[in-house]
Backbone as CSV, one residue per row, in Angstrom:
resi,resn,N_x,N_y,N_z,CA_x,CA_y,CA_z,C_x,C_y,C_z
1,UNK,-28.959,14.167,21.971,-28.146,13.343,22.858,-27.145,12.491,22.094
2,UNK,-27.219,12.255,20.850,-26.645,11.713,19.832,-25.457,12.175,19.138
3,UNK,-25.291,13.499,19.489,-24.873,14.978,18.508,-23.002,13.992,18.644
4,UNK,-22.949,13.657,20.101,-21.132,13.211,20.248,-20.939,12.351,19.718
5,UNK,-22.036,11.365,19.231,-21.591,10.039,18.768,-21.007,10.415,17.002
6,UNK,-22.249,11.243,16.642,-22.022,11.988,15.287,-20.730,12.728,15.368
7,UNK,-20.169,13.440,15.792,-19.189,14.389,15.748,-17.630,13.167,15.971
8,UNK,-18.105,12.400,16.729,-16.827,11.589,17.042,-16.260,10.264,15.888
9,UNK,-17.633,10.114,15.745,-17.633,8.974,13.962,-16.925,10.101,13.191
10,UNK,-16.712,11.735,12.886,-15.905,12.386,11.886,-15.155,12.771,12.092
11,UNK,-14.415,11.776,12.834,-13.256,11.919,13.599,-12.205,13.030,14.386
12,UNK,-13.670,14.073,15.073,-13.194,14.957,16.036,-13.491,14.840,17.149
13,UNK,-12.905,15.114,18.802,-12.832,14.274,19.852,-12.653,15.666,21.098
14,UNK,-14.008,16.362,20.506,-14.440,17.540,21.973,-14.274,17.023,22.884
15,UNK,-14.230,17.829,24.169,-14.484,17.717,25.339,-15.756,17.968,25.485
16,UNK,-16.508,17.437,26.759,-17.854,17.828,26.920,-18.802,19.341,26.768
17,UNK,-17.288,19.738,27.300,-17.286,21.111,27.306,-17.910,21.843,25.537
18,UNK,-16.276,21.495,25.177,-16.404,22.189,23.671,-17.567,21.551,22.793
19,UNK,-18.486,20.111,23.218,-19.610,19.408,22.229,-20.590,20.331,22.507
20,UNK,-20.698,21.057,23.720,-22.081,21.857,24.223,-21.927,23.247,23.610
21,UNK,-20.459,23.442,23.681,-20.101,24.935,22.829,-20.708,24.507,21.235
22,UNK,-20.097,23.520,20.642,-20.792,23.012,19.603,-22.525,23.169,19.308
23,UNK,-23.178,22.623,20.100,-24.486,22.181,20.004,-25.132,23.707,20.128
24,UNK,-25.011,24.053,20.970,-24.925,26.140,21.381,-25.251,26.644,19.780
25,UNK,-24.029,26.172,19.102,-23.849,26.974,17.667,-24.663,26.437,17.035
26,UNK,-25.283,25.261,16.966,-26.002,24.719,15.558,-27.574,24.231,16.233
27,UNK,-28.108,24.995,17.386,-29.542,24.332,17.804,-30.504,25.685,16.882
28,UNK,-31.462,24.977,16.510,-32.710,26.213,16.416,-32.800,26.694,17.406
29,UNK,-33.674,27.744,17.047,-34.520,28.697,18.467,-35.796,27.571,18.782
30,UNK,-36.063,26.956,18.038,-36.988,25.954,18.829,-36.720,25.348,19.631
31,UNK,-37.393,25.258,21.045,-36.989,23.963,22.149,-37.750,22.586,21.695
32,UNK,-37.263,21.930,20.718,-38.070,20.742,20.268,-37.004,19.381,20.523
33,UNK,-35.592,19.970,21.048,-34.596,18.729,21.636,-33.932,18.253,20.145
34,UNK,-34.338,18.963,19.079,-33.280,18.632,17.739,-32.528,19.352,17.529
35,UNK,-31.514,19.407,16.847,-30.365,19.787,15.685,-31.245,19.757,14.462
36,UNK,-31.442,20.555,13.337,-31.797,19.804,12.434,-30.176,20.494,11.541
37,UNK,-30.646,19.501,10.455,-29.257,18.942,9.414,-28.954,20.171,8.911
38,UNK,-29.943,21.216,8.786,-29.320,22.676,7.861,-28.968,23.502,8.916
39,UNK,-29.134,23.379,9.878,-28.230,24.185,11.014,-26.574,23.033,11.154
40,UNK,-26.886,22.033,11.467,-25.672,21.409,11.849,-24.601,21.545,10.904
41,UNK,-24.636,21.172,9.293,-23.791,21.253,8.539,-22.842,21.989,8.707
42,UNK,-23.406,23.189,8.268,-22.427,24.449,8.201,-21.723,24.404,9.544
43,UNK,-22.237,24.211,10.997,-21.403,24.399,11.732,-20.098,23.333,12.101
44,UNK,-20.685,21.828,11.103,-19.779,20.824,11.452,-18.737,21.050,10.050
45,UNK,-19.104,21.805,9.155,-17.848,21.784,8.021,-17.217,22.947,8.270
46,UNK,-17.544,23.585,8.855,-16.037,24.669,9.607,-15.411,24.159,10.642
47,UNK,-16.041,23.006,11.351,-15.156,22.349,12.608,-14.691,21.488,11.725
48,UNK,-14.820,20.946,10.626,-13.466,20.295,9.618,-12.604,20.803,9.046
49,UNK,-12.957,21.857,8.357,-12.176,22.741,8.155,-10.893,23.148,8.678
50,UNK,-11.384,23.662,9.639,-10.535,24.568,10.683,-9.668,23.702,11.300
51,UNK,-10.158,22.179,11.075,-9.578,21.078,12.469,-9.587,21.720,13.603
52,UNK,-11.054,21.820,14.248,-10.936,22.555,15.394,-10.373,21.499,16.456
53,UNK,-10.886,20.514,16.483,-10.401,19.474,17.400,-9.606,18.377,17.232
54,UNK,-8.020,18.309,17.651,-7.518,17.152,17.443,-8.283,15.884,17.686
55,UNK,-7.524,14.487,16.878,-8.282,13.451,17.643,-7.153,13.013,18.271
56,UNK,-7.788,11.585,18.995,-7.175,11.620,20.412,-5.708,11.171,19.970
57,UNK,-4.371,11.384,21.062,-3.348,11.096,20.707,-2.981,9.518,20.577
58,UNK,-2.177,9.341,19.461,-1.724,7.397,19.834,-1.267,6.887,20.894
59,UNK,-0.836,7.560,21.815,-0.441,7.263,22.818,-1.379,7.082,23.628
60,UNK,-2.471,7.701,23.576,-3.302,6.967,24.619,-4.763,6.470,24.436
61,UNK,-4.554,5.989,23.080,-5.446,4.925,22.899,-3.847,3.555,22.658
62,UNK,-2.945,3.439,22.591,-2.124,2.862,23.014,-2.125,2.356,24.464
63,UNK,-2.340,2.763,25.164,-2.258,2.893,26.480,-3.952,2.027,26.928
64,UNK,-4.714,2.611,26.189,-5.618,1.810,26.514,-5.982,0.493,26.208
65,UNK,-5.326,0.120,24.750,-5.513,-1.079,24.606,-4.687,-1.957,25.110
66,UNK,-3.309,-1.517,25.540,-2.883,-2.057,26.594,-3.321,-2.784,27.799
67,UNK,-4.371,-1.558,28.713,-5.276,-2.335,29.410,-5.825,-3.040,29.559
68,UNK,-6.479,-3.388,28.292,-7.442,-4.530,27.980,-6.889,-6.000,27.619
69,UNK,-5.341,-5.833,27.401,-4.929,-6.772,27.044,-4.250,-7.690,28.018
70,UNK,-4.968,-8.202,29.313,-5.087,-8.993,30.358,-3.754,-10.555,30.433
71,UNK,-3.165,-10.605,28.931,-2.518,-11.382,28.936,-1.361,-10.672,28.616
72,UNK,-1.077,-9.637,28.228,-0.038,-8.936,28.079,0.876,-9.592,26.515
73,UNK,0.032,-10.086,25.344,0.263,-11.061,24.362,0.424,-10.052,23.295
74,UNK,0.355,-8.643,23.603,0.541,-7.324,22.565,-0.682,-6.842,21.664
75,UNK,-1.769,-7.623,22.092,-3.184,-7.705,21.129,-4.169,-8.383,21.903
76,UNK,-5.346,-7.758,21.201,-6.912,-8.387,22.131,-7.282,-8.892,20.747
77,UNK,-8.557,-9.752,21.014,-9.280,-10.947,20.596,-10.213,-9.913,19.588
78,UNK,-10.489,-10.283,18.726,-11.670,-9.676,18.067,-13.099,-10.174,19.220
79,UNK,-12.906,-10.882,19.592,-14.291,-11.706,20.607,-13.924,-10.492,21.954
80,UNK,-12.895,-10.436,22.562,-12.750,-9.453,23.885,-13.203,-8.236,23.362
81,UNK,-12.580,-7.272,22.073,-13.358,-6.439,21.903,-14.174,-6.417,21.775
82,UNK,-15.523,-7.111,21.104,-16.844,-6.839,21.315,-16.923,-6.842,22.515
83,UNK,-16.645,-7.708,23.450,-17.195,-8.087,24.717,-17.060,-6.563,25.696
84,UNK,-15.748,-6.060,25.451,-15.372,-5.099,25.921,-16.719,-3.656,25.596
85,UNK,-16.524,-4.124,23.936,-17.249,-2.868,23.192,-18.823,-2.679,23.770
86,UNK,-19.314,-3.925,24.043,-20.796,-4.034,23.516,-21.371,-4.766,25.612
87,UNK,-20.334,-5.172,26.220,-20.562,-5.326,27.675,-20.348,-4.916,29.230
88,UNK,-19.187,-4.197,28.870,-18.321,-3.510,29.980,-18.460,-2.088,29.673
């Protein structure tokens, strides 16, 4: 359940779609609910490789921090982002 948080910290940005196409490629034949690390590797250093997946465009994480920025002052608070990050 973890697998997107991992894949997105190395800065590639699947769709739900393509993380399950992902996970597909690198699960054992065991139903034990893991990845383990010698299956995953290999399949996550050819998705670096290859740059299978752009990350997201500036424009719209532009766009989003826009949103957040409630005063329209061109920037959020280090305090709003957590609040944002860690409450909303």
């Amino acid at each position: 359940r973890d697998i997107g948080c991992v894949v997105r910290s190395l800065g590639c940005f699947p769709s739900e779609a393509e993380l399950h196409e992902l996970l597909t490629k690198a699960k054992e034949e065991e139903p034990d609910g893991f990845i383990h690390l010698e299956k995953f590797i290999p399949v996550m250093t050819k998705v670096l490789l290859d740059r299978s997946y752009w990350p997201i465009p500036e424009d719209v994480l532009l766009h989003a921090f826009e949103a957040l920025d409630e005063n329209k002052c061109g920037y959020i608070t280090k305090e709003d982002l957590v609040k944002y990050m860690t409450e909303e």
